[in-house]
C-alpha positions as CSV (number, residue, x, y, z in Angstrom):
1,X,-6.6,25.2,-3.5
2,X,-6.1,25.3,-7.6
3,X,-3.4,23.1,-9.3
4,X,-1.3,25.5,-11.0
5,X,1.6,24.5,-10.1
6,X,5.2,24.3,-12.3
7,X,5.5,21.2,-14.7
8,X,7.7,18.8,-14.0
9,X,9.3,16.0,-11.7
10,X,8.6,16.2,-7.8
11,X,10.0,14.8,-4.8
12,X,8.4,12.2,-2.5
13,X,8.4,13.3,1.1
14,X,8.8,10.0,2.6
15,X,8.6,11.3,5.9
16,X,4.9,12.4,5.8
17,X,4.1,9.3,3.3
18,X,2.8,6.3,4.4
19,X,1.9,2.8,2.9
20,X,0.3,0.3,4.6
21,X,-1.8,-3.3,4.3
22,X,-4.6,-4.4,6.2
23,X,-4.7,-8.2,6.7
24,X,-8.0,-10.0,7.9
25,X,-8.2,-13.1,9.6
26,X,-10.7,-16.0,9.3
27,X,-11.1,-19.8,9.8
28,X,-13.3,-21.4,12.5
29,X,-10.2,-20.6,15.0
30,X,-10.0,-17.0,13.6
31,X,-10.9,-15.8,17.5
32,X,-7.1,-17.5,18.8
33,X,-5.6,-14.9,16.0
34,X,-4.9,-11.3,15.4
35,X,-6.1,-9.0,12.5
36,X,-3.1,-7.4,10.8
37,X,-1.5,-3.8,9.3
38,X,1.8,-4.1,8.0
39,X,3.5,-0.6,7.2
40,X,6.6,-0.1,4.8
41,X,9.4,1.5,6.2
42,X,11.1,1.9,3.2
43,X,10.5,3.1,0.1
44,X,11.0,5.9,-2.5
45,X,9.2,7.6,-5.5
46,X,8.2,10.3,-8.3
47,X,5.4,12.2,-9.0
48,X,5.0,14.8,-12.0
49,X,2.2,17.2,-13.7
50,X,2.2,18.9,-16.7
51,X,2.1,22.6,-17.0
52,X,-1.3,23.6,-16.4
53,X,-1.4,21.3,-13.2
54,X,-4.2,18.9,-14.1
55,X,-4.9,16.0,-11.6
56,X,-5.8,14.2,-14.9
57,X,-1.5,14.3,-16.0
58,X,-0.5,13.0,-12.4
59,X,1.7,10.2,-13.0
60,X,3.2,8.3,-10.3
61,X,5.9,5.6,-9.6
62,X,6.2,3.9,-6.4
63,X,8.8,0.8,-4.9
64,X,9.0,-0.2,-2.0
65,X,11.8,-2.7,-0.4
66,X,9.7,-6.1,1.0
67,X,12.4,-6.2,3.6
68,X,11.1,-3.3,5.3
69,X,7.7,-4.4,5.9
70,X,7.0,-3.9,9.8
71,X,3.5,-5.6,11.1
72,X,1.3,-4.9,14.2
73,X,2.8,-1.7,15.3
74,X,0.9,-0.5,18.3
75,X,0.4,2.9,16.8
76,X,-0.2,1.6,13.4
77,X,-2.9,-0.9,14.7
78,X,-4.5,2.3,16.3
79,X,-4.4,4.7,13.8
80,X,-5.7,2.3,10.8
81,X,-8.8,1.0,13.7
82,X,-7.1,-2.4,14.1
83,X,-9.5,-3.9,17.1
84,X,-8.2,-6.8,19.9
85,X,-5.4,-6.6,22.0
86,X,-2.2,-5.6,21.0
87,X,0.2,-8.1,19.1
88,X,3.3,-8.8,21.6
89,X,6.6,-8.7,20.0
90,X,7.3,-12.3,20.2
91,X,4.8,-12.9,17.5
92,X,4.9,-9.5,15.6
93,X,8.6,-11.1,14.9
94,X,6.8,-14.5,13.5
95,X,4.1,-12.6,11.7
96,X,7.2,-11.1,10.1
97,X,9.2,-13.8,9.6
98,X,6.0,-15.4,7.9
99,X,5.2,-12.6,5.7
100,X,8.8,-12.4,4.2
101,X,9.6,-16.0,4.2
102,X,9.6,-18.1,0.7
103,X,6.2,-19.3,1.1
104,X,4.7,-15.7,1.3
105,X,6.4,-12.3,-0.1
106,X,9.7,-14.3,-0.6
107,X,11.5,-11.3,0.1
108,X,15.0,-12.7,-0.4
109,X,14.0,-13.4,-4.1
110,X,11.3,-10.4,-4.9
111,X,13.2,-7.6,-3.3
112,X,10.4,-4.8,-4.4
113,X,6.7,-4.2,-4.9
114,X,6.1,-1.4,-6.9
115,X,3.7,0.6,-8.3
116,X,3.4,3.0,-12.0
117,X,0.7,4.6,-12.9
118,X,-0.7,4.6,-16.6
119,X,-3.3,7.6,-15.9
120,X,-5.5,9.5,-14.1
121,X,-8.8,10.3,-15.4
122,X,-12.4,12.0,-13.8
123,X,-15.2,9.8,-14.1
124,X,-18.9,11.5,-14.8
125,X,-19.7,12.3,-11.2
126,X,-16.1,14.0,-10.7
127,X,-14.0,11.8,-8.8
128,X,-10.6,10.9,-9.7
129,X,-9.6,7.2,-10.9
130,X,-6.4,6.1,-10.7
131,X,-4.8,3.2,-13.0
132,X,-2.0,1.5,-13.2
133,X,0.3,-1.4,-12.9
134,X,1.2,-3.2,-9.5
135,X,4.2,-5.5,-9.2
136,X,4.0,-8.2,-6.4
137,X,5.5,-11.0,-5.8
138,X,7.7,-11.1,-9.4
139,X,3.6,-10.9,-10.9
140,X,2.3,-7.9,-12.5
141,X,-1.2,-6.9,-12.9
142,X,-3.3,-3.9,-13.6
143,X,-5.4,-1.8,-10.7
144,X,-7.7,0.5,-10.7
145,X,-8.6,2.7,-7.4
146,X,-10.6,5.6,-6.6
147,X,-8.1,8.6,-5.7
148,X,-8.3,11.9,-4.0
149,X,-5.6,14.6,-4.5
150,X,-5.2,17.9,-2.9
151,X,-3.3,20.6,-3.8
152,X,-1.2,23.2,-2.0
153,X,1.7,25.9,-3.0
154,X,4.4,23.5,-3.5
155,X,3.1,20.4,-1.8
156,X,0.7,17.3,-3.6
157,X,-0.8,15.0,-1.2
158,X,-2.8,11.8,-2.5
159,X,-4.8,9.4,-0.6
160,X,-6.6,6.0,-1.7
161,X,-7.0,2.4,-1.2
162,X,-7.3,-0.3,-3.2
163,X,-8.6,-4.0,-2.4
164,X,-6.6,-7.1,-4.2
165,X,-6.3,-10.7,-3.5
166,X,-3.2,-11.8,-2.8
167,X,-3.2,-14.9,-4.9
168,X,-3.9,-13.4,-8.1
169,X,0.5,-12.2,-7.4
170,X,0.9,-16.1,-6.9
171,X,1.2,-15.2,-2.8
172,X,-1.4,-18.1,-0.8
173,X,-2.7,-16.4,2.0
174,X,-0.9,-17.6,5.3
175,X,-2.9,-20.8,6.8
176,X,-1.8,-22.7,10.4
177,X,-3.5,-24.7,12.6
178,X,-4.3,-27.3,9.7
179,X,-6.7,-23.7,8.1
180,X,-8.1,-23.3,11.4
181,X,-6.5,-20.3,11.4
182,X,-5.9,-18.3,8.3
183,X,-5.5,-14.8,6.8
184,X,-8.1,-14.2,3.9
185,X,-7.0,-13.6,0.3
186,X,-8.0,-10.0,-0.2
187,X,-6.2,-7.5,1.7
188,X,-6.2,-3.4,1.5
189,X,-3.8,-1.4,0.4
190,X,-3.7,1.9,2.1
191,X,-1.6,5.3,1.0
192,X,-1.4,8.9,2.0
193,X,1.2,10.2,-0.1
194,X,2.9,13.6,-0.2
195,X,5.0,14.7,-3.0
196,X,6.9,18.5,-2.5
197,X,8.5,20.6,-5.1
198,X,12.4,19.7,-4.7
């Protein structure tokens, strides 16, 4: 479908967008522990294109709240091809309490991790890059990501991923067991996002 849509702000359908990391484990006890996908729950947005609808003008802004990060969901683990068994809820609680505690995400201090884009743009062989500036952790750097953006009457929908390391944000990747058991320091960053005419 073409992109001539109206110019101007849209609305993020939060109900069909999703946003999700993939955490790997590793260590020489990495077979005792689980590989991770934490989804966020909650978080909002804006998308916009000029008047002649151009992928290249798609500028986005996203935040979402650290407190809403909710790991190992059965269906989540399924959907994104998690493999083991599945994380009981006694520990999906610690992996949560982990991930938001001070020596991780430090979610009672750095309340957001958001996202702005600076521009899209089509590289020789036609696919869309996406690049832009990620905030994590209080730490702001800039990311680049391959992007694919379809386009309906009324409706955007975007999908990429994007591989970081978690220390580069000043987050050391979580280590027990005396480093038996650890998570490594590049994770993916997963979104489908959806973005309706309001």
């Amino acid at each position: 479908m073409g992109w001539a849509q109206p110019a101007g702000a849209w609305r993020l359908d939060v109900a069909k967008s999703e946003l999700v990391v993939k955490v790997w484990k590793t260590g020489a006890a990495a077979a005792l522990a689980h590989d991770h996908v934490v989804r966020a729950t909650k978080f909002s947005g804006e998308v916009s294109l000029d008047e002649a609808g151009a992928p290249e003008s798609l500028a986005l802004a996203v935040s979402v709240e650290v407190a809403s990060l909710v790991p190992d969901e059965p269906e989540t683990r399924k959907k994104y091809f998690i493999v083991g068994p599945p994380v009981p809820p006694a520990d999906q609680l610690k992996v949560k309490e982990h991930l938001l505690g001070d020596e991780q995400l430090d979610a009672a201090k750095f309340k957001a991790i958001s996202f702005k884009s600076d521009g899209v743009y089509r590289e020789a062989g036609g696919g869309l890059q996406c690049r832009g500036q990620l905030t994590l952790h209080g730490v702001t750097r800039e990311v680049r990501f391959p992007l694919t953006v379809k386009a309906g009457v009324g409706v955007v929908e975007g999908d990429a991923s994007v591989r970081l390391k978690t220390s580069d944000f000043g987050v050391a990747p979580f280590s027990t067991a005396l480093g038996l058991i650890r998570n490594k320091d590049e994770v993916e960053l997963v979104l489908h996002l959806v973005a309706v005419r309001p």
